[in-house]
N, C-alpha and C positions, 0 to 999 in steps of 0.2 A: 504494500500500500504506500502509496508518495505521500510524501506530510503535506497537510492542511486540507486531506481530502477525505472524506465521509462516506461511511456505506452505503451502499446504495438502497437494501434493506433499509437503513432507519430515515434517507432521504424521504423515501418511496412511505414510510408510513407516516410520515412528520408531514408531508406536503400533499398525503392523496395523491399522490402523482400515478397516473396509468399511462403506461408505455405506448400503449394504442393511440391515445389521443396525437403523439408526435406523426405518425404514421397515417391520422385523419390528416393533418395539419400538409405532409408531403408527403404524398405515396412512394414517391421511388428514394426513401431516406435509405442510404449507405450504413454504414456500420461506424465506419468514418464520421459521418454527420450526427450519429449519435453517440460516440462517445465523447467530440467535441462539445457537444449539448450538455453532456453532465460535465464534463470538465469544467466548462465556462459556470459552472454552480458548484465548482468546489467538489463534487460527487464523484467517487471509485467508479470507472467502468463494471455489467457483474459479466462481463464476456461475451464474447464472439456466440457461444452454444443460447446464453438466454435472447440474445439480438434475434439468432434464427428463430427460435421457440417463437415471440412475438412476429415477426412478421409472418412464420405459416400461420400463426393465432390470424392477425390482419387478413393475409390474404383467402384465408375462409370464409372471414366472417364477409368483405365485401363479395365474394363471389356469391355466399349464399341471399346476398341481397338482391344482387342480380337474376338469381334462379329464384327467389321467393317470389315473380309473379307465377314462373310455372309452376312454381309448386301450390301458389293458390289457384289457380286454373285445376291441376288435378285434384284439390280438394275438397272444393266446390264439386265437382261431377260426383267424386265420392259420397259426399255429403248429398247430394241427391239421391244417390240409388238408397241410401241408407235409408234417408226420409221414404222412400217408394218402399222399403221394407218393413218401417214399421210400421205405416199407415198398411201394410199386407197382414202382418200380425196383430194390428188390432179388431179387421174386419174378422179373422180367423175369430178371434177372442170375444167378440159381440154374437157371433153365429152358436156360441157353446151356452148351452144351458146354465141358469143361473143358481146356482148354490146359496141357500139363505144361512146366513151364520148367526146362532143362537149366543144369545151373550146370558153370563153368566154374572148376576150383581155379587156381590160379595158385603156383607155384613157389615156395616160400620161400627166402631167402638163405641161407646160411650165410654166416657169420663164421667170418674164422680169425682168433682173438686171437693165435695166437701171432706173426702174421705183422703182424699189428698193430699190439700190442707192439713188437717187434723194431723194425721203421719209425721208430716216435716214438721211441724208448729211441737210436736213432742219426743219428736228425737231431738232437738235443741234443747 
């Protein structure tokens, strides 16, 4: 570690700092470009291996932005036939004879306060 410069862990949790946000900011940032970035803050580079890690992180998440209409496209269709299935299984379930179910009350307590009272008022 060079003196006057800080981990990048305690940078990273001291300032909320997310690595992505650089990558919104310049998509094609070098590795180069971001260790200069922490430098210029005093911050330890944390390596070449976590640089990669974020940008496949980066470059998933914008591709998956780009495929997220097709993927709503196939959703929606799904979400159709689904709705066309259940609206199939309710009309099944309207056609079936109806089952009346017997309920059962069940007894309620009574309390006797005064018996209650009396109890606690002579155990003291």
């Amino acid at each position: 570690m060079k003196s006057g410069f800080i981990k990048y862990s305690l940078f990273k949790s001291r300032k909320n700092f997310n690595p992505l946000s650089l990558f919104y900011k310049n998509h094609n940032l070098t590795y180069k470009d971001f260790v200069s970035f922490l430098h210029s803050r005093n911050v330890e580079s944390p390596g070449e291996d976590y640089y990669k890690k974020v940008k496949i992180d980066f470059d998933l998440k914008t591709k998956s932005k780009k495929e997220n209409k097709e993927f709503q496209d196939i959703k929606e269709t799904i979400s159709i036939t689904d709705n066309d299935v259940i609206e199939e299984q309710k009309n099944v379930i309207d056609e079936e004879p109806v089952i009346e179910e017997i309920k059962i009350k069940s007894k309620k307590r009574k309390k006797n306060e005064k018996n209650f009272n009396n109890k606690t008022d002579s155990d003291e």
